[in-house]
PANU-977883 format. One record per residue (C-alpha): residue in three letters; x, y, z. Coordinates in pm, 1 decimal, decimal comma, always signed. Example, Ala and Ser with C-alpha at 12.3 -4.5 7.8 and 13.67 -1.06 7.14 Angstrom:
PANU-977883
 rest        X        Y        Z
  ALA  +1230,0   -450,0   +780,0
  SER  +1367,0   -106,0   +714,0
This chain:
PANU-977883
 rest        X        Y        Z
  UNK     +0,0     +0,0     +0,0
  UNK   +264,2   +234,7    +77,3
  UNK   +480,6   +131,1   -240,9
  UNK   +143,4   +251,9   -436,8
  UNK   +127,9   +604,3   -274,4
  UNK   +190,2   +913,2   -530,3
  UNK   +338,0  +1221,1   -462,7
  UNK    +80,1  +1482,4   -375,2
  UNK    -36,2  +1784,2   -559,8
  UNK    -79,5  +2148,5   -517,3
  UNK   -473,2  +2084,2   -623,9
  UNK   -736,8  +2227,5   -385,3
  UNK   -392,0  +2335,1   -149,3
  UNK   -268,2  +2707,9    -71,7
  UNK    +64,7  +2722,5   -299,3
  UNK   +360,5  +2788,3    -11,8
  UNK   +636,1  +2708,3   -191,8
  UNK   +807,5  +3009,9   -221,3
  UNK   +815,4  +3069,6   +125,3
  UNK  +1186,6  +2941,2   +262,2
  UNK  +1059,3  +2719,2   +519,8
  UNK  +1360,3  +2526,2   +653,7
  UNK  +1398,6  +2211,7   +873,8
  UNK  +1611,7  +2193,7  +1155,8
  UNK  +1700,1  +1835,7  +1308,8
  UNK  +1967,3  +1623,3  +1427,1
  UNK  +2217,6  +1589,6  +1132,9
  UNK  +2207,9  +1226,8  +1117,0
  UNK  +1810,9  +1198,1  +1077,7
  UNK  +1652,4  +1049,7   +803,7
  UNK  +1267,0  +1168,8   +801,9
  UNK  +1155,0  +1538,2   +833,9
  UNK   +828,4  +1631,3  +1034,9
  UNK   +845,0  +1980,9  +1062,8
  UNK  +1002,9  +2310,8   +885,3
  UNK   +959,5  +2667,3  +1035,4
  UNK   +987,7  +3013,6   +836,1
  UNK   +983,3  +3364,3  +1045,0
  UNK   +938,0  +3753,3   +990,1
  UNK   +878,1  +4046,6  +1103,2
  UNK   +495,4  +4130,8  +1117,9
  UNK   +427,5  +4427,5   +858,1
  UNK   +115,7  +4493,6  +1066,8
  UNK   +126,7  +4860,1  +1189,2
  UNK    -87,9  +4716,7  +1466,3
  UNK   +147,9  +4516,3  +1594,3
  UNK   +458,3  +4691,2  +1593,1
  UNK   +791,7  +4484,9  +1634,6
  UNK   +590,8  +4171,7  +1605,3
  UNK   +655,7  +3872,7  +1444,6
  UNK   +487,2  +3614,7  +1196,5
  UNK   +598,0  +3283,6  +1223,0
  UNK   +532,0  +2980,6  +1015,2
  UNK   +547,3  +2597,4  +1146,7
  UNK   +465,3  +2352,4   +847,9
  UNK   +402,1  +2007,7   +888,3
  UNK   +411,9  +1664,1   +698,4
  UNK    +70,7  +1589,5   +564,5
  UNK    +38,8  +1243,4   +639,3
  UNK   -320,8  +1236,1   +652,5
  UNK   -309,3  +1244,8   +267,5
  UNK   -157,8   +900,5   +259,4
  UNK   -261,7   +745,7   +586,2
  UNK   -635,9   +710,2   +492,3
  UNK   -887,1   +590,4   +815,9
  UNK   -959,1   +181,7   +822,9
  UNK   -655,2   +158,6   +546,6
  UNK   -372,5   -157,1   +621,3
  UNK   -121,6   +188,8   +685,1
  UNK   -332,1   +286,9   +934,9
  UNK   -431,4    -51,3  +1158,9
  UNK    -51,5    -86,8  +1130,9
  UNK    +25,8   +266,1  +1283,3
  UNK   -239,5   +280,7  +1514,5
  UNK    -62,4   -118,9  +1646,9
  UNK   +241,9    +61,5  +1639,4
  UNK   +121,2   +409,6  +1817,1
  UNK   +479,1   +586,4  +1734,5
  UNK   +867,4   +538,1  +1631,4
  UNK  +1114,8   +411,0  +1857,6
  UNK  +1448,0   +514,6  +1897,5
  UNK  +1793,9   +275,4  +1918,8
  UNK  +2121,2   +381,3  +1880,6
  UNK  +2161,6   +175,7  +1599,3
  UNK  +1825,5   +190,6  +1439,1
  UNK  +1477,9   +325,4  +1420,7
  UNK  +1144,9   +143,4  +1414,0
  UNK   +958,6   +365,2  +1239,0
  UNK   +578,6   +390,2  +1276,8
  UNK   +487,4   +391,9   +854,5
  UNK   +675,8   +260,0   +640,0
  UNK  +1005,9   +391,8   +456,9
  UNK   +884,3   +496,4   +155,2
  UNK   +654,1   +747,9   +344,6
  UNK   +878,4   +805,4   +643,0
  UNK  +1177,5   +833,3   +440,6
  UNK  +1020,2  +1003,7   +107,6
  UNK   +690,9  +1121,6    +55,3
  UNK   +617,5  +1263,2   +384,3
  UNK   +982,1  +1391,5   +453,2
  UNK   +993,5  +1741,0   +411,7
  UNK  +1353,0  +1702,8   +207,5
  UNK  +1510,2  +1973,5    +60,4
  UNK  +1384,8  +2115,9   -249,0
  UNK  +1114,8  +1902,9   -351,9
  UNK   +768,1  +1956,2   -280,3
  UNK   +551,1  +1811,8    -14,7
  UNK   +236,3  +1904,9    +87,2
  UNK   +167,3  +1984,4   +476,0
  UNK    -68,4  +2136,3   +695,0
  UNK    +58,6  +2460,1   +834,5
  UNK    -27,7  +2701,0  +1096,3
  UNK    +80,8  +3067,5  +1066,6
  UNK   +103,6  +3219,6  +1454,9
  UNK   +124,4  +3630,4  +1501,9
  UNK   +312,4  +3736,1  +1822,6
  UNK   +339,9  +4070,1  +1971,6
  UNK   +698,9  +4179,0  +2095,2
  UNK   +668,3  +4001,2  +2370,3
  UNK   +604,4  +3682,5  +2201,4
  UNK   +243,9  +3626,0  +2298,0
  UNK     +4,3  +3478,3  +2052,4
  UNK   -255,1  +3725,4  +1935,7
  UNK   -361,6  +3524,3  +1656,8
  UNK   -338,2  +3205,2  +1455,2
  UNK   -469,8  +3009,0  +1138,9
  UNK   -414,3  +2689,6   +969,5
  UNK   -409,7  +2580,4   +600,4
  UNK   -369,2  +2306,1   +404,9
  UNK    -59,9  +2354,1   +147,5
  UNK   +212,2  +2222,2    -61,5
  UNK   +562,2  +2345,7    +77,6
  UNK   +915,5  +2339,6    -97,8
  UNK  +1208,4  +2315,2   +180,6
  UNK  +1502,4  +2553,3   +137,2
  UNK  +1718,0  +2385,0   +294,1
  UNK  +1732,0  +2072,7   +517,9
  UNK  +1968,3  +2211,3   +828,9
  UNK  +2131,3  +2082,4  +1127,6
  UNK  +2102,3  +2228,9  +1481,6
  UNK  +2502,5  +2274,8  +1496,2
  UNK  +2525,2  +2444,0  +1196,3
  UNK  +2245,0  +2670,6  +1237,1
  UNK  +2366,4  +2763,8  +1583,2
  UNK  +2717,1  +2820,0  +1456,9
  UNK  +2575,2  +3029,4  +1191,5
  UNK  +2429,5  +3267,2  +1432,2
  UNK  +2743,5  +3272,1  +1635,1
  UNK  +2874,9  +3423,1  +1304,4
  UNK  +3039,1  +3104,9  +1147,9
  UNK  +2847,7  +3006,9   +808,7
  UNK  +2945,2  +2748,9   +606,1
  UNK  +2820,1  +2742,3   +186,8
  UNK  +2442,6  +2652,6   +321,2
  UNK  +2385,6  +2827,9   +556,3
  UNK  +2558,2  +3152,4   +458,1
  UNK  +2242,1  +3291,6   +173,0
  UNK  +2030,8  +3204,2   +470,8
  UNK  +2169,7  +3421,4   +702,6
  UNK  +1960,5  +3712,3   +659,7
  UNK  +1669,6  +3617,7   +488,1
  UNK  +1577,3  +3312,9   +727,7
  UNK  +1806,2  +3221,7  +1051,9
  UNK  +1841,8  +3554,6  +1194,6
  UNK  +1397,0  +3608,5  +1165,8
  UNK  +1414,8  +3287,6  +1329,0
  UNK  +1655,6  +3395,5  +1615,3
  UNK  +1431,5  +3719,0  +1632,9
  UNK  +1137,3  +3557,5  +1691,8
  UNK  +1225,5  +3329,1  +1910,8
  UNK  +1375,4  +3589,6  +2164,4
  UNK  +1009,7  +3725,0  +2186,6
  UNK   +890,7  +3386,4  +2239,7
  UNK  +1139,2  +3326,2  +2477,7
  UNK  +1027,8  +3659,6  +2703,7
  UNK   +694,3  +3449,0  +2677,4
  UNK   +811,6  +3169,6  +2798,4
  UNK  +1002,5  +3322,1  +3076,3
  UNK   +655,7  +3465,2  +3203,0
  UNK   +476,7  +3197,6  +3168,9
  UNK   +725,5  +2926,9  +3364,2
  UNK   +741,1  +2614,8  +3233,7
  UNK   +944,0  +2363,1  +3395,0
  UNK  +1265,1  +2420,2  +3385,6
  UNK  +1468,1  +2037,9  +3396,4
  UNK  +1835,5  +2064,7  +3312,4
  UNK  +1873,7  +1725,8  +3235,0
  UNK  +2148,0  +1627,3  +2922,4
  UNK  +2070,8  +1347,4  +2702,9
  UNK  +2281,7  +1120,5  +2629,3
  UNK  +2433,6   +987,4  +2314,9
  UNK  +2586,3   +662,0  +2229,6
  UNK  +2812,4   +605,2  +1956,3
  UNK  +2811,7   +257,3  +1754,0
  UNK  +3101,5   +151,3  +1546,5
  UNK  +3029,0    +13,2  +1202,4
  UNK  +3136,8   -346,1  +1405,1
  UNK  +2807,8   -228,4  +1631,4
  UNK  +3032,8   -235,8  +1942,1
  UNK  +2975,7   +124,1  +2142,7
  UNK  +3315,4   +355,4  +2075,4
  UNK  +3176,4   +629,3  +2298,7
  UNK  +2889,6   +764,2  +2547,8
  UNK  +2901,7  +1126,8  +2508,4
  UNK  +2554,7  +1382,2  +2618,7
  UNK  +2400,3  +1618,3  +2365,6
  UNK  +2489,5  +1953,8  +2401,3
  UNK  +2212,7  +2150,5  +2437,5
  UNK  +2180,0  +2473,9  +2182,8
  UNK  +1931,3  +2775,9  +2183,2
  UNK  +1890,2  +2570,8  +1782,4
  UNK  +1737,2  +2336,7  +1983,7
  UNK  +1525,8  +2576,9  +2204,6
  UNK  +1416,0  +2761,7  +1890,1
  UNK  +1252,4  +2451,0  +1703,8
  UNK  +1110,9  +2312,4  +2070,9
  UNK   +914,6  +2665,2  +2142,8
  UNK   +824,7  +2686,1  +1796,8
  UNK   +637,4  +2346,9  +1789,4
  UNK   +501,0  +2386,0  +2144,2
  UNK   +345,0  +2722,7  +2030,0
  UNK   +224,6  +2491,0  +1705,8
  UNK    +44,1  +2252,8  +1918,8
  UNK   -161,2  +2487,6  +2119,7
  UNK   -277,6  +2669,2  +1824,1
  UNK   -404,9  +2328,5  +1713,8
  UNK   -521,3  +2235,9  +2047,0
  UNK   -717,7  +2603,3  +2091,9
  UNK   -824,7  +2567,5  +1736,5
  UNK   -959,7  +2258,3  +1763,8
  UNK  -1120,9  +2311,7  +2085,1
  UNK  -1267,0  +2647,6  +1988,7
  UNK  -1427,4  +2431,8  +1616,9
  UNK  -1555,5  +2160,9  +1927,7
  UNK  -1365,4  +1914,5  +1743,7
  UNK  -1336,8  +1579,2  +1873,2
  UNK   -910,9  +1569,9  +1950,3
  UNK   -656,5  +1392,9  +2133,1
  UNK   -510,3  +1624,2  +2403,7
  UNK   -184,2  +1575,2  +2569,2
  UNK   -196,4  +1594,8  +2930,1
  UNK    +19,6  +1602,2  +3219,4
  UNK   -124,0  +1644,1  +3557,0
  UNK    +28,2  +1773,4  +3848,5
  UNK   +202,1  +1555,1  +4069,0
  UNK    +85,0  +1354,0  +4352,8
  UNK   +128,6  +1450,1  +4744,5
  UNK   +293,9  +1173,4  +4832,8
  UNK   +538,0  +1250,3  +4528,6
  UNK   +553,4  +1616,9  +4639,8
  UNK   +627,0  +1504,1  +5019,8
  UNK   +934,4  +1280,0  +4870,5
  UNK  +1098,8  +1553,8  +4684,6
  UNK  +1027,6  +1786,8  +4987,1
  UNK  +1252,5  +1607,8  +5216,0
  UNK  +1557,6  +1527,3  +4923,2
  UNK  +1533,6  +1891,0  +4893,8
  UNK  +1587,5  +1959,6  +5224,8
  UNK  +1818,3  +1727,3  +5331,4
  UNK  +2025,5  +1885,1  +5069,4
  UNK  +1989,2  +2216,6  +5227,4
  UNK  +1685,2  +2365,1  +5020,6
  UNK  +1326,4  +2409,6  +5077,9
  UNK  +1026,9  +2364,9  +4849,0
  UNK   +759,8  +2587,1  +4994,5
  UNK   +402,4  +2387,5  +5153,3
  UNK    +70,7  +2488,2  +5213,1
  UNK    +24,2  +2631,4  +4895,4
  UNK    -87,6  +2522,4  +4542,2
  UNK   +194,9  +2413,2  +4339,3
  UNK   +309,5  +2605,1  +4062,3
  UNK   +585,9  +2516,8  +3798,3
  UNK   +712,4  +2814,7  +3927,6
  UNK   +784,0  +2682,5  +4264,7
  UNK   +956,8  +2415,5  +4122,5
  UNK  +1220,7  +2638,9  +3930,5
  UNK  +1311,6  +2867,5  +4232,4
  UNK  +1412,1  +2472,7  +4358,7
  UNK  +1604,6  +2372,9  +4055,0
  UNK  +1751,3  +2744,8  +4027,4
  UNK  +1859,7  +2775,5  +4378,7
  UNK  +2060,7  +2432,3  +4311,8
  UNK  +2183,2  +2500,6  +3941,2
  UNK  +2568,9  +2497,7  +3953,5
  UNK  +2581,4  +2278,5  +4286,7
  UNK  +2693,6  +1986,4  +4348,8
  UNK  +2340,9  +1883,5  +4402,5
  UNK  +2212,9  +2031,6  +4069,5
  UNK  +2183,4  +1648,6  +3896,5
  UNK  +2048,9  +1521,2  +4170,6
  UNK  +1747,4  +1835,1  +4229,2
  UNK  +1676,7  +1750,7  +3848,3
  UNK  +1630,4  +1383,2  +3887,8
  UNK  +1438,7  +1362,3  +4188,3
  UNK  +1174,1  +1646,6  +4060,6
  UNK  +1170,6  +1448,4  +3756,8
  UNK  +1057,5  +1188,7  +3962,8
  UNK   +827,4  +1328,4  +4155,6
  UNK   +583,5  +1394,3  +3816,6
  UNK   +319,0  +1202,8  +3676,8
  UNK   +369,7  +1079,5  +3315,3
  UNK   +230,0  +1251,4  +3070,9
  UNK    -73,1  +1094,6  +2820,6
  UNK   -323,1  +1131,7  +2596,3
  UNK   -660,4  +1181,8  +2609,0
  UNK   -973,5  +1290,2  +2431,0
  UNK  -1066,1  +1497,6  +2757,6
  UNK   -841,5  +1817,4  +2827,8
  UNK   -725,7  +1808,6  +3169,6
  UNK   -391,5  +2085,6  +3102,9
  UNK    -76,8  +1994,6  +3063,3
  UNK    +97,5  +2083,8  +3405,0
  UNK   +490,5  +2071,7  +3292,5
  UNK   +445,5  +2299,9  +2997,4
  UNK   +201,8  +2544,4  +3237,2
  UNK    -70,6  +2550,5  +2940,7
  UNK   -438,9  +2525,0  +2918,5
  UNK   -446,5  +2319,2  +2542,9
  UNK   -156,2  +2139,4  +2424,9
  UNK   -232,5  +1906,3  +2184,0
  UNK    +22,5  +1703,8  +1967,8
  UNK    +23,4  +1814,4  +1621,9
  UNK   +408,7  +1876,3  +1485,9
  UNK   +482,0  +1497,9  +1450,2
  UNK   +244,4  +1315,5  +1284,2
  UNK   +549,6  +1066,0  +1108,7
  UNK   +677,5   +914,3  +1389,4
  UNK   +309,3   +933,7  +1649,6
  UNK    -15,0   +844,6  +1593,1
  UNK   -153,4  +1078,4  +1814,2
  UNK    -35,0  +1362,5  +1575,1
  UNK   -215,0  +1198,0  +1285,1
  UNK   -507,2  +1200,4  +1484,7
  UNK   -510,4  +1543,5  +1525,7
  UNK   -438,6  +1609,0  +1174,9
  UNK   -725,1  +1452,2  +1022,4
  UNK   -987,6  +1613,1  +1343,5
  UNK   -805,2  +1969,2  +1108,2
  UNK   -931,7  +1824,1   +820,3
  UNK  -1250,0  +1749,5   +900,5
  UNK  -1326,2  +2061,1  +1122,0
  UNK  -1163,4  +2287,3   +863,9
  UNK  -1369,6  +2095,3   +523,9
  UNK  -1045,5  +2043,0   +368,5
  UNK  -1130,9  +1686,8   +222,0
  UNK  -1262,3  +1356,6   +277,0
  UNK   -961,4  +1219,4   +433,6
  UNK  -1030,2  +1381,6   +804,9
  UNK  -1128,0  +1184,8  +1083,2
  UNK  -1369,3   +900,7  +1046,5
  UNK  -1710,8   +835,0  +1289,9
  UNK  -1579,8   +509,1  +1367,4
  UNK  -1219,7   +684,6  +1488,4
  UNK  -1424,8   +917,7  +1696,5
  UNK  -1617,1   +668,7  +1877,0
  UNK  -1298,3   +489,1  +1947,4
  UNK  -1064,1   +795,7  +2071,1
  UNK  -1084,9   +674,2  +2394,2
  UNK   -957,1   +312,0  +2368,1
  UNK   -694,6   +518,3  +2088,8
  UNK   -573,2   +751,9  +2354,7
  UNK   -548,1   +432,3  +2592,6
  UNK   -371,7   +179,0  +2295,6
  UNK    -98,7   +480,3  +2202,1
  UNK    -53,4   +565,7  +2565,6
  UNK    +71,5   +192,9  +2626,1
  UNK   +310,5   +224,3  +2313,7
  UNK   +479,9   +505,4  +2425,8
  UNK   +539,2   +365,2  +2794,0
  UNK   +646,3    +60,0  +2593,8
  UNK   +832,2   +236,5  +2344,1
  UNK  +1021,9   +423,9  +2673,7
  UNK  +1139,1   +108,7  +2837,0
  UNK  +1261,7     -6,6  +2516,5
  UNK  +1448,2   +263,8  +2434,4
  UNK  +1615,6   +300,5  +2824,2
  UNK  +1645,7   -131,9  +2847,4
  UNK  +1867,4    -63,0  +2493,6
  UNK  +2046,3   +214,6  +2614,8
  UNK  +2139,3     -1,4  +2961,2
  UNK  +2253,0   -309,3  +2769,5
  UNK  +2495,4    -82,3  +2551,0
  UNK  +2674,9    +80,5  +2836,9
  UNK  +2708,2   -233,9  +3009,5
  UNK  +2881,9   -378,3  +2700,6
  UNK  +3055,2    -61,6  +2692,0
  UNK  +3218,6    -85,9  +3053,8
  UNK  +3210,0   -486,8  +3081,5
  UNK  +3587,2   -383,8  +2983,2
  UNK  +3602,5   -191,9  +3284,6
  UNK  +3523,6   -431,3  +3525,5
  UNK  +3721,4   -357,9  +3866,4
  UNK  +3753,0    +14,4  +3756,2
  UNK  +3700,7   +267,4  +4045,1
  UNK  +3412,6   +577,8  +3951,1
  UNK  +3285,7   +830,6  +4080,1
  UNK  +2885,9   +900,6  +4112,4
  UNK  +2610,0   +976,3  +4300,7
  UNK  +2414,8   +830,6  +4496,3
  UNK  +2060,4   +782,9  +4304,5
  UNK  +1862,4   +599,3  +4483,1
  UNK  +1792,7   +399,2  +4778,3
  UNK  +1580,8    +25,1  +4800,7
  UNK  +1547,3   -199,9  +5105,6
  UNK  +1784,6   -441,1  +4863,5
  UNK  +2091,1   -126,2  +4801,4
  UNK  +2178,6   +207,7  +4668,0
  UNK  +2212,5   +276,5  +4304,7
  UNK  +2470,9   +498,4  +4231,1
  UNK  +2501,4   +761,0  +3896,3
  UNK  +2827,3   +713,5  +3768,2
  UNK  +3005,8  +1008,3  +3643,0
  UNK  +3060,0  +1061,3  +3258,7
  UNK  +2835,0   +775,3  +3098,6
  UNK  +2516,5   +849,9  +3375,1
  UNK  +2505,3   +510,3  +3364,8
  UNK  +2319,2   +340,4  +3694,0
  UNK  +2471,7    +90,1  +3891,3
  UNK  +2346,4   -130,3  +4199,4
  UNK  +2545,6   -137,5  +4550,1
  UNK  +2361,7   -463,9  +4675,1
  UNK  +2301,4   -424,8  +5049,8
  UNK  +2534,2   -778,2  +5104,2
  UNK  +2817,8   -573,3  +4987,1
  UNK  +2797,2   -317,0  +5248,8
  UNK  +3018,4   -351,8  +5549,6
  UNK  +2985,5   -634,8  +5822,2
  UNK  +2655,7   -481,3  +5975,1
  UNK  +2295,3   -452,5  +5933,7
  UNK  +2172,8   -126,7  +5780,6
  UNK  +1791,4    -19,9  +5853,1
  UNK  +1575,0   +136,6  +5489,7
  UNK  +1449,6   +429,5  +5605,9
  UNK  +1207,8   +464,5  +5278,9
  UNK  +1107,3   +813,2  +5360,4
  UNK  +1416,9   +976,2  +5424,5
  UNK  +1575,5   +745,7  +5125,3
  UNK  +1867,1   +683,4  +5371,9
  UNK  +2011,5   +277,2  +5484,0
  UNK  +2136,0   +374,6  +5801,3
  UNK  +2421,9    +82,1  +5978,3
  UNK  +2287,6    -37,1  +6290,8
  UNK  +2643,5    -62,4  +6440,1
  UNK  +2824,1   +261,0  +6328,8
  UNK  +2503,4   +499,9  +6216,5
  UNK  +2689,5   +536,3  +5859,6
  UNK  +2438,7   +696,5  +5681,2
  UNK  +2368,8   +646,7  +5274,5
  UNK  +2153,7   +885,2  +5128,5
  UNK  +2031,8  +1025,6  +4789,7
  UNK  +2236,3  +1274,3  +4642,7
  UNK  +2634,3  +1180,1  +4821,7
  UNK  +2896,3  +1177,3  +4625,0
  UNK  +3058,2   +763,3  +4612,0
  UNK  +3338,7   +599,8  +4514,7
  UNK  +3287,0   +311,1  +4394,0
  UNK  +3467,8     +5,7  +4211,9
  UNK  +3261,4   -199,9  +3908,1
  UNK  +3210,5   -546,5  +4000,2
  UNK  +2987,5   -708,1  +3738,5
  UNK  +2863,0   -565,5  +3385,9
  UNK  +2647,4   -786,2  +3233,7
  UNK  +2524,7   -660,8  +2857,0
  UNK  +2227,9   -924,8  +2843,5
  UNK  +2064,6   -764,5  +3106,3
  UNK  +2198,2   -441,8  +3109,3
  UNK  +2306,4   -498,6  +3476,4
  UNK  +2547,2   -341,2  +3662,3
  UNK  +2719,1   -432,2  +4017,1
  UNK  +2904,3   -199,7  +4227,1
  UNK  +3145,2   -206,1  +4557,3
  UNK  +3081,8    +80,7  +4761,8
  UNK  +3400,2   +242,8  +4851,9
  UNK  +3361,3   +581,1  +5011,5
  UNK  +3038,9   +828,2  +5071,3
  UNK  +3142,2  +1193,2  +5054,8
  UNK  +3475,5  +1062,7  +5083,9
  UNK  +3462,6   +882,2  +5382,3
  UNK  +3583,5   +499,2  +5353,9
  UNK  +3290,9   +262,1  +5484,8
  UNK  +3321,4   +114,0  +5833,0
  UNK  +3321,6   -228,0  +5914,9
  UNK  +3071,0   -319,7  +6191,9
  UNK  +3055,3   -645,5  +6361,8
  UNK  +2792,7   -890,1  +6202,3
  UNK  +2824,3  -1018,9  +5872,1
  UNK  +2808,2   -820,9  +5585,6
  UNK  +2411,8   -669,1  +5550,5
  UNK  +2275,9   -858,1  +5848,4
  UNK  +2194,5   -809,7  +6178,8
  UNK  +2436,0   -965,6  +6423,0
């Protein structure tokens, strides 16, 4: 079905092809979701205001409701990621080709063009349905080193005419952003690199540009024009939502924070804004990793859901998912309810779909999760392969967690996670204390808690399982005592 699929035409579409829309991803991927275009608003009304563009693969015109693409996509809910690989949600020859927005050829899209005052708030919005040309297909590196004033042969003509709008704009939408308060998580990804042999040659993290700021604002502000526009058409849509986090999970993070010497305010209705004077007031500490992690903990997971109950990490009202319709089903969902509430075709979303968004939103929910686990499992079995040649190495972490069974421990320059089983530690018995996250000996009072700094030396890496066995060796530089019962137990 997808080796049958035609290239799409500018018939019945608004012509935007001689707009320079651009994409900006990762310079090693293969498919193309999203391109962006900026400039200044020419409205007198809205002075030092700017128009931006966000145009997105029209995959609706190939993925037809009840089709064998769809039942396959919907069973597959979205991509997955591997360092080695990616299972993609459609097949290649619309991943890959006709829904990539490559370079120069034209692809038709569904695009939203947003106003903002100079302060980067939305004061208007509209979709249409259109056939795009991309100018250029750039990478987030060269793009950022182009507006650090070092252009290479591509992006040099752009300079002017389409990164530095871009940059513009997205200062406005950054004062925006700044207002509003998102959630502010510092927390580096990180990158493994495969050998053509497939063994791992390094584990690096990303670095994170404002190139990759720019594109991530631009498609937020993307989805909640869909979401709004949607909503405000009393289209039937998938939202995404992430509710505020739990009590209980507030309670935990209250008392890592302060046993690491900061305080997250009670008795009052939590606010993302709360939770950045926390991560601020740590930022350039020794505890800044472990602030990040635990209030990463502490929320819910986000999910979808044809009910719109806000999405708390993003502080918005409506966010929908709308700038990704290649890689997650979701997205194509919201596409077609576009379609459909907009009279753009025949190809919007189907009775039968919108009986069914609730089981959807359920099915895709479970595929992401899935998808997730997948994703970190892989990641774990690599860097165990990667330092099975280490194997009675010393390292230096952090202490990440604690379990009535050990401490896991965040070891310095791969992040990956090791386990101190409680055997291993000492000749004493050491009490869980779960809500302080300390193991306390029984003999000596030698306290391990979330968020020390360890030495410790690798015992075991096991790539099959992605396992990883540590000897404790010091806590904030203190060598571990030996009590007088056997090691773990009570004498």
């Amino acid at each position: 079905q997808a080796d049958a699929c035609k290239p799409v035409g500018v018939k019945a579409r608004e012509d935007l092809r001689d707009m320079s829309f651009v994409t900006i991803d990762p310079s090693d991927a293969r498919d193309h979701d999203d391109a962006c275009f900026a400039q200044a608003d020419d409205d007198p009304e809205n002075p030092d205001g700017h128009v931006i563009w966000v145009a997105i693969a029209d995959v609706a015109a190939y993925v037809r409701p009840g089709s064998a693409l769809d039942r396959e996509a919907r069973t597959r809910g979205n991509s997955s990621y591997f360092p080695d690989r990616v299972v993609p949600m459609l097949p290649d020859r619309l991943s890959g080709d006709l829904c990539s927005l490559h370079e120069h050829v034209p692809r038709p899209c569904i695009a939203v063009r947003m106003q903002l005052d100079k302060d980067g708030n939305k004061i208007g919005h509209g979709f249409v349905r259109g056939l795009m040309r991309s100018a250029a297909s750039l990478a987030y590196e060269e793009v950022q080193a182009a507006i650090d004033g070092d252009v290479n042969e591509r992006t040099g003509p752009l300079l002017t005419t389409v990164i530095e709008p871009l940059y513009a704009a997205y200062a406005a939408l950054k004062r925006a952003r700044d207002a509003r308060q998102p959630l502010e998580l510092d927390l580096p990804e990180r990158r493994i690199e495969l050998g053509d042999d497939g063994v791992v040659h390094s584990v690096n993290f990303r670095e994170r540009l404002d190139a990759h700021r720019l594109i991530e604002e631009f498609m937020i502000l993307a989805n909640v024009a869909a979401a709004e526009t949607l909503t405000a058409k009393q289209s039937p849509l998938l939202f995404r939502v992430h509710e505020e986090p739990s009590p209980e999970k507030l309670d935990s993070l209250r008392e890592v924070a302060q046993a690491a010497g900061y305080n997250l305010a009670k008795g009052q209705v939590l606010q993302t804004r709360h939770l950045n004077l926390l991560l601020r007031a740590a930022e350039g500490s020794d505890d800044d990793e472990l602030i990040n992690l635990s209030t990463l903990r502490s929320m819910t997971q986000a999910y979808y859901s044809p009910q719109n109950f806000g999405h708390f990490g993003l502080a918005l009202q409506h966010y929908a998912h709308f700038t990704s319709p290649i890689r997650r089903y979701a997205d194509l969902i919201v596409h077609r309810a576009l379609i459909s509430s907009h009279g753009w075709g025949k190809d919007g979303l189907a009775q039968e779909e919108i009986e069914q968004l609730d089981k959807t939103a359920e099915h895709i929910s479970d595929t992401e999760r899935r998808s997730m686990m997948a994703e970190r499992d892989t990641t774990d079995r690599y860097l165990a392969s990667y330092l099975s040649e280490r194997v009675g190495n010393e390292f230096s972490g952090r202490i990440s967690g604690i379990a009535r069974f050990g401490a896991f421990v965040k070891m310095d320059g791969t992040g990956a996670d090791g386990l101190i089983p409680i055997r291993s530690l000492g000749r004493e018995y050491f009490h869980f204390d779960r809500d302080a996250g300390t193991l306390m000996g029984a003999d000596t009072g030698f306290t391990i808690g979330i968020g020390q700094r360890a030495t410790v030396r690798l015992v075991q890496a096991t790539p099959v399982t992605g396992g990883l066995e540590l000897e404790l060796l010091s806590v904030e530089d203190k060598a571990l005592p030996q009590g007088r019962g056997p090691a773990g137990r009570r004498p």
